[in-house]
N, C-alpha and C positions, 0 to 999 in steps of 0.2 A: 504494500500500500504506500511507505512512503518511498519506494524507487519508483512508483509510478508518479507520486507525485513529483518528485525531481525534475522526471523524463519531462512531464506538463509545465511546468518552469522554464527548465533549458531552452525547451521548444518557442515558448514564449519569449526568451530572453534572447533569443539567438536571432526572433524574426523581428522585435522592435530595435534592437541596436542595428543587424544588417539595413534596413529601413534607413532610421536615422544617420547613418552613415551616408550611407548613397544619397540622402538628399542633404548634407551637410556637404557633398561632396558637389553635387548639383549647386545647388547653390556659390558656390567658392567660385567651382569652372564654366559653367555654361555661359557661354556667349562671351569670356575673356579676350578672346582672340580678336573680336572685334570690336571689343573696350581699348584694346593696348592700340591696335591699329592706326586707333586715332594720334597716335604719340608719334610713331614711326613712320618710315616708307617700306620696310622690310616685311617681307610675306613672312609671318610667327605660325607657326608651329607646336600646338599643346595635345600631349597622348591623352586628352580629355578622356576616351574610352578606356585607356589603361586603369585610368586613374579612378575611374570610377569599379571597376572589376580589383583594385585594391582595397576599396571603399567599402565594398563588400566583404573582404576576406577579412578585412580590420575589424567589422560589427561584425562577423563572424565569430571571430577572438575573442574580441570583446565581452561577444554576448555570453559566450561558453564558462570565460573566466568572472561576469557577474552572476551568471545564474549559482555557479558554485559555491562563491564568497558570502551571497544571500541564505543560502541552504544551510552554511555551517553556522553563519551564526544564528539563523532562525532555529538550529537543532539542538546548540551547545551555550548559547549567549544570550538567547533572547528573555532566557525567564531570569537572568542572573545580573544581567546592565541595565541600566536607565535608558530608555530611546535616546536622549542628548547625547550621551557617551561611546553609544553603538555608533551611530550617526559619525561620531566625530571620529571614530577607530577606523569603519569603514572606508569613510572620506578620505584619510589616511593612504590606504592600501590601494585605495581607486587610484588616487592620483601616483602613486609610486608605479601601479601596472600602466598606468597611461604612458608615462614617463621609458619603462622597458619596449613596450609594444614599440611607439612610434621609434626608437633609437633603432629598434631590428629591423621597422618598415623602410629606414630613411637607409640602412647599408642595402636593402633588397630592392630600394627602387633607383639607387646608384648604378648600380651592376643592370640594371634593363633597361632604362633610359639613358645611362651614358649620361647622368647628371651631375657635377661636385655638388653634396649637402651638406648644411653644417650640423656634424652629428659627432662632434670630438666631445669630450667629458665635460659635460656642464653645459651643453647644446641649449640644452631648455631654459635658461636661465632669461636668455635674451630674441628668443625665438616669437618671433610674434605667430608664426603659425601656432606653435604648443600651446599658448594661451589663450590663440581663438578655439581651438580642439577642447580645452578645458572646459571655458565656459560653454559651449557646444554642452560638454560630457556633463556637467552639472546643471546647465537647463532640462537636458533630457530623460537626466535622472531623475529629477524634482519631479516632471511628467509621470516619466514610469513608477515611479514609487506613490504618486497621487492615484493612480488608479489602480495598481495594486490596492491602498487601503480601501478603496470605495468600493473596490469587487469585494476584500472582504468585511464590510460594511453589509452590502444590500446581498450578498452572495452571489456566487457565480453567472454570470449571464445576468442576472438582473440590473444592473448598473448600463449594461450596455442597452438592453431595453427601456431603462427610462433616460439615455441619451435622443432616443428613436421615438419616446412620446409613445411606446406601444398603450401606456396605461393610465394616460394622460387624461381619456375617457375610460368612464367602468369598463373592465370586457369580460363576460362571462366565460368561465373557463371550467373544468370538470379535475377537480382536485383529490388526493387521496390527501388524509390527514391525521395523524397520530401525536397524543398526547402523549408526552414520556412526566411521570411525576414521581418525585423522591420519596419513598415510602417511609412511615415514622420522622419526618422531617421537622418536626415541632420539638421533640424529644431529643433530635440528637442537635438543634439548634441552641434547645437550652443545656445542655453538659459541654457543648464545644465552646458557646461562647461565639457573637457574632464576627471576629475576624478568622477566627479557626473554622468557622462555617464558610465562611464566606471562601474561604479557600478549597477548603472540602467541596464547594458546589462548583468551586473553576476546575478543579482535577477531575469531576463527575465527565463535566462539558469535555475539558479536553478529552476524555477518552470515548464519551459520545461524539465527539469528530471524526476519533480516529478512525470510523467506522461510516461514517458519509458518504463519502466518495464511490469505496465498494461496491455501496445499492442503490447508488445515481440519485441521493436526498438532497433536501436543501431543508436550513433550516428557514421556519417563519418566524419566530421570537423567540426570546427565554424570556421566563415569567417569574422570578425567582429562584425555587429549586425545579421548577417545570420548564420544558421544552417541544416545541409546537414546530412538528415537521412535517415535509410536505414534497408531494410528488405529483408529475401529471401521471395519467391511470396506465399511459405506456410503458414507463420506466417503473412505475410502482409494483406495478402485475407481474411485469418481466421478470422469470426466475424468483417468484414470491420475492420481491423486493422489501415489499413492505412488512412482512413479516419476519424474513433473515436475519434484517438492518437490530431490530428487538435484541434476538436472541445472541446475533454477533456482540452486540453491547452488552449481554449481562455474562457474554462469558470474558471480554474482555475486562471486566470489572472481576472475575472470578481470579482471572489469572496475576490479577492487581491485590490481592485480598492480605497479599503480606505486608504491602506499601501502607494499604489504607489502616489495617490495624495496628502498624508499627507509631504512623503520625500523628491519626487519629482518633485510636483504640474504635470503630467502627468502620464495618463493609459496607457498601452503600448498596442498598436493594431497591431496584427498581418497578414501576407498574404501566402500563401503558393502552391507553384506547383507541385501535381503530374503526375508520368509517372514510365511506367515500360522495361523491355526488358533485353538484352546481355548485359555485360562489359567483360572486363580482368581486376583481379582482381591480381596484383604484390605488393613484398617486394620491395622498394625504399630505398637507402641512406646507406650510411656507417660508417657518423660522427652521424646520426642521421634516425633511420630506423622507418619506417611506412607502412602502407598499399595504396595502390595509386589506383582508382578507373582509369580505360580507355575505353573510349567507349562513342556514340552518347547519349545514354539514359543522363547521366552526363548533358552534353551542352543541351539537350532538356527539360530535367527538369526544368533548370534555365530557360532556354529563356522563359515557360509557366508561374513561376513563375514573370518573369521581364513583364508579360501581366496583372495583376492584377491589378492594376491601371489604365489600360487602358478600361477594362470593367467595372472598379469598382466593383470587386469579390474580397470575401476571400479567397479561395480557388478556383484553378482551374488544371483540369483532362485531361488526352490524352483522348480520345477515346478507346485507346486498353487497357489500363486498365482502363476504364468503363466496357468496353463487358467481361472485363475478371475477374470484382470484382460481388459484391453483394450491388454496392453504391445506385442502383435504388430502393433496398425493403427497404431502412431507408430514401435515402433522394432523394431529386427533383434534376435531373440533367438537366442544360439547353443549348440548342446549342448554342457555341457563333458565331460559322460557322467557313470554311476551313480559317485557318490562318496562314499568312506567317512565318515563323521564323528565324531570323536573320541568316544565316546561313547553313540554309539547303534550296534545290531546291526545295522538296515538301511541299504543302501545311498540314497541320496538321489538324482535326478534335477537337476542342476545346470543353470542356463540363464547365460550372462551375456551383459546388456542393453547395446546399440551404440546410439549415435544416428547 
């Protein structure tokens, strides 16, 4: 899971830096020739095309050796520095690689062009090209690193959707939805104490992450120690997606069981309700904009969830997404019978899911 997320990084990292290369590089050469012209009477001559097919091979580099440097400290550093500090260590090592690449590119495009560069020891000090590359490489950064936070703000793809105004008006969409909620959570808030909680609830999340990706989820909110996930009915059905993603988490919590009771003297038990159907799906807020989930499926989700304790189930299912998953060929589904739900007139068909 995370070498796949790497791969998804790299790939990203390797196609905005080549990007921004080439058109950094565009930019510098396009139409020189006939800028300088006006200076001269001499027919000049610029490997414009070279230069641009370097251009590429540089964000190429580039991109390979930022997706890396972001991975290790995102793996090793990120829970242990201050963003200021990271930021500034980073910056650090950015500008030193900037400083190696360009000195190997300026002896590699000596020997093809037939150019003298100045690339003797301390090159960069008084280079005006290096410093335009900088700034370049630190605007572009501030970019990519602005929309990395926003992707994981609103989550994947969604950031790029509400660039495009897809939900700008409501649009109804067919969502599957699961409630994950911390079982005994009052109890173990009052013996841990509200920052020992509050940590306990971010080690819950992180490990309910680690487990997102796998079964194609996004999350819609955390609610305190609950969390509100959400799939279209394609990726959710696929390979019981939405059911897996559960059990993947509580065995990932299982295998956790020595961390949590060595830190926190408690293992964290989870409970969780699915249901599928319609919402409208709208852009909210203007000091502060979000996606806002409307519709029954929402409130019935929860109320199935807020029944788990009353059956003593982990997990419990609508009926209409039972008929309409593949949760009967992996696991034992059992009647809990028609049950009332706070709020709505009809009785509901209750299943809860055994492995």
């Amino acid at each position: 899971m995370r070498f796949k997320k790497f791969l998804a990084s790299l790939l990203q990292s390797i196609m905005f830096w080549t990007l921004a290369f080439f058109l950094f590089f565009f930019l510098k050469y396009n139409g020189l020739e006939k800028e300088l012209e006006v200076y001269t009477d001499e027919i000049l001559y610029l490997p414009v095309s070279e230069f641009y097919q370097y251009a590429i091979l540089l964000g190429f580099l580039i991109g390979i050796f930022y997706a890396i440097i972001e991975f290790l400290f995102d793996k090793y550093l990120s829970k242990k520095l201050v963003l200021g500090i990271s930021i500034i260590i980073k910056s650090l090592i950015y500008f030193i690689l900037i400083i190696i690449v360009l000195s190997i590119f300026s002896v590699f495009i000596e020997e093809q062009i037939d150019i003298d560069l100045s690339n003797d020891r301390g090159w960069w000090h008084t280079d005006p090209f290096f410093w335009n590359t900088i700034i370049y490489f630190i605007t572009s950064s501030i970019i990519f690193s602005l929309i990395k936070i926003a992707n994981d703000k609103f989550g994947p793809g969604v950031f790029l959707n509400m660039l495009l105004g897809k939900y700008k008006k409501p649009k109804e969409e067919e969502r599957i939805l699961m409630f994950v909620d911390l079982k005994d959570s009052t109890k173990i808030a009052e013996h841990l104490g509200h920052e020992a909680y509050s940590k306990f609830i971010q080690d819950c999340f992180s490990d309910l992450n680690s487990v997102l990706r796998t079964y194609e989820a996004d999350i819609y909110q955390y609610v305190g120690d609950e969390a509100v996930i959400s799939w279209n009915t394609k990726k959710g059905f696929r390979k019981n997606n939405c059911v897996n993603l559960f059990f993947a988490f509580l065995d990932r919590l299982n295998s956790r069981q020595k961390y949590y009771l060595q830190k926190y003297n408690y293992t964290p038990e989870f409970k969780a309700g699915l249901h599928c159907g319609k919402l409208m799906i709208a852009e909210v807020g203007t000091i502060k904009k979000e996606l806002a989930y409307h519709g029954d499926v929402i409130n019935t989700a929860s109320r199935i969830q807020s029944l788990c304790n009353m059956y003593n189930s982990e997990l419990l299912v609508s009926q209409s997404l039972l008929e309409r998953s593949l949760i009967e060929l992996k696991y034992k589904a059992v009647l809990i019978g028609d049950t009332e739900l706070r709020g709505r007139e009809e009785k509901l068909k209750i299943y809860s899911v055994i492995r």
